[in-house]
N, C-alpha and C positions, 0 to 999 in steps of 0.2 A: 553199750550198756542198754541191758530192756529198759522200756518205759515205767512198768514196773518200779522196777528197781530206782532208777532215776528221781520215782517221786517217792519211795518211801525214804530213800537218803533225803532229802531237799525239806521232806516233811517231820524227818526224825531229826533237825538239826538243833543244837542245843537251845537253850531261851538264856538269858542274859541272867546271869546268877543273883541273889540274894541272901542278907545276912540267914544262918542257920534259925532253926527254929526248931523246940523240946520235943524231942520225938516220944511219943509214948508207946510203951511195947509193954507185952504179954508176957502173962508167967513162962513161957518158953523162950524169950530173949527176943521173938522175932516180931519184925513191925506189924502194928494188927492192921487190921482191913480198912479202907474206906465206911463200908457200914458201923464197923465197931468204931470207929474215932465218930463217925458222925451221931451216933446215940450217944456216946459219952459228951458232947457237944450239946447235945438237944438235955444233957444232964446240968449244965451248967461247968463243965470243960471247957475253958475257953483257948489251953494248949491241945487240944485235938482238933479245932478250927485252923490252928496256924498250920497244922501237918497237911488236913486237906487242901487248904489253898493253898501250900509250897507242890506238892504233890501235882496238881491239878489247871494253876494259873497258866503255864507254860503255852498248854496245848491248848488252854480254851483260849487263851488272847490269840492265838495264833488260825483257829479254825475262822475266828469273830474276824481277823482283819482280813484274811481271803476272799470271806462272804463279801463285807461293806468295802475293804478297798479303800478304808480311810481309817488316819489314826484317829481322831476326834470322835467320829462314833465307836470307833471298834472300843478306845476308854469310856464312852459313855455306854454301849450293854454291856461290856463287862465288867462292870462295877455294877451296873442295876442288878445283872444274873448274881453275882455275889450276895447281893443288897435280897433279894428275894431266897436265897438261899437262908439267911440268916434269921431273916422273919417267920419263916416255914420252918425253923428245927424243932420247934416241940411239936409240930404233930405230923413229922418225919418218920414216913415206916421202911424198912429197908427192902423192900420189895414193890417196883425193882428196886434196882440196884445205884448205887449213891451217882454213879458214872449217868449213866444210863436217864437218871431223873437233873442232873446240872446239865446235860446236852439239851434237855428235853425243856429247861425252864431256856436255855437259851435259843433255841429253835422257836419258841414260841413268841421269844421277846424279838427275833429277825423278822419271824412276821407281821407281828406291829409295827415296825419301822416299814418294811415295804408297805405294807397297808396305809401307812400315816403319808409315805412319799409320794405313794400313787407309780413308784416309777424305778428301775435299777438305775444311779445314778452312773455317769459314765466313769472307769477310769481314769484316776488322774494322772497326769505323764510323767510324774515320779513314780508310778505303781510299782514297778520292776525294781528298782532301787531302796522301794519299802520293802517289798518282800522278801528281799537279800537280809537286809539289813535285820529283819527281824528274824528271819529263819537260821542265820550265824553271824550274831554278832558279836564275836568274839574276834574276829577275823579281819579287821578293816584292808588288808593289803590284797588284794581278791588276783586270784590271776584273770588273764580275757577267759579263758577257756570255760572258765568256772563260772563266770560271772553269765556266758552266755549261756550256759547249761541252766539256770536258773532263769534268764531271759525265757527262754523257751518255754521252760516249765508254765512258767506264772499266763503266757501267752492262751497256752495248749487251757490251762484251768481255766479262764479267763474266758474263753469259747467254748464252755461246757454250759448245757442246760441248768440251770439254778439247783432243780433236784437230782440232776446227775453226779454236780461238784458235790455240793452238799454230804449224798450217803459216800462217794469217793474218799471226802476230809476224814467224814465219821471212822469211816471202816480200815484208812492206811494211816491217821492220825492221831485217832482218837481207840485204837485199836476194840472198835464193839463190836459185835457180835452180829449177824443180820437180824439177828429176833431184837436186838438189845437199839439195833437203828429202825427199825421199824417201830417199835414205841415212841422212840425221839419223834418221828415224821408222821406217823398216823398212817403208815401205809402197810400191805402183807408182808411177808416175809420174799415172798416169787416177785413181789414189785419192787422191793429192795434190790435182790440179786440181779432183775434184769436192769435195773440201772445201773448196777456196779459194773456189770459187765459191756452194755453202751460206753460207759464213761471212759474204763482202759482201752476196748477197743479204740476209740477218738485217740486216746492219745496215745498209744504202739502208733496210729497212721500219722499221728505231730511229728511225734521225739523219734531223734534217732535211735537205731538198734544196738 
């Protein structure tokens, strides 16, 4: 299997479910947008918040635990990104985009933490075993096969430059756009694409084919 592929299965694996929450939809029956739930929010909607963080929690605990590598911080910025989200909704403009600006309060809150450590802490030697576990944990009976395929994966991410991983998460996980991850990062659009394409090169030469 490509590398590719390898990591957007690994990275598209489900999050651990939670009870339902009031969907609000549109005079056409269909679910409205992140921007439209997020101004009905910033209206004093407080079932259009529960839609975005069902919607959205998933992917962002899961970009947050790749980055730190621990569960203790990866709950403590994701609850502050939430926590800054919720204080910033009345003077929320939807341009960008609601995605685009929660990646963007969270990127910014990663950098304060390296900034505050001085330092990328080391992997801890259950790394590989968190990362399973959070990526499907639906699944406790793992085979070897699978479990090293994920081994490998997290190994390959793990040996990526900080801003390689990073627009990589953004772009196969988070599914943005390169103009949409170069707002997150503060970089151009050609400095986005040449890291995305460093970052798969690395790993086609990791993971096997």
């Amino acid at each position: 299997m490509a590398a590719s592929s390898i990591l957007a299965q690994s990275l598209f694996s489900p999050f651990p479910a939670h009870p339902p929450v009031r969907t609000l939809v549109g005079m056409d029956g269909l679910d409205t947008s992140d921007e439209t739930l997020m101004l009905a929010y910033a209206a004093g909607e407080v079932g259009a918040f529960d839609q975005l963080y069902a919607r959205h929690r998933g992917k962002l605990y899961r970009y947050l635990l790749r980055q730190l590598r621990d569960n203790g911080l990866a709950d403590e910025v994701f609850q502050d990104t939430w926590q800054r989200v919720i204080s910033a909704r009345e003077g929320w403009k939807p341009d960008p985009g609601f995605a685009t600006w929660l990646y963007t309060i969270a990127h910014h809150r990663l950098h304060d933490h390296w900034r505050a450590a001085k330092h990328r802490p080391p992997a801890p030697a259950d790394a590989d075993e968190r990362a399973a576990r959070v990526a499907d944990p639906d699944t406790p009976e793992r085979v070897v096969s699978e479990f090293e395929r994920r081994r490998q994966l997290q190994l390959a991410l793990d040996d990526l430059p900080e801003d390689q991983r990073e627009v990589l998460l953004l772009r196969l996980e988070q599914e943005l756009t390169l103009e949409e991850i170069g707002e997150v990062t503060g970089v151009g659009r050609e400095t986005v694409k040449s890291r995305l394409r460093y970052a798969m090169d690395k790993l086609r030469a990791r993971l096997p084919t």
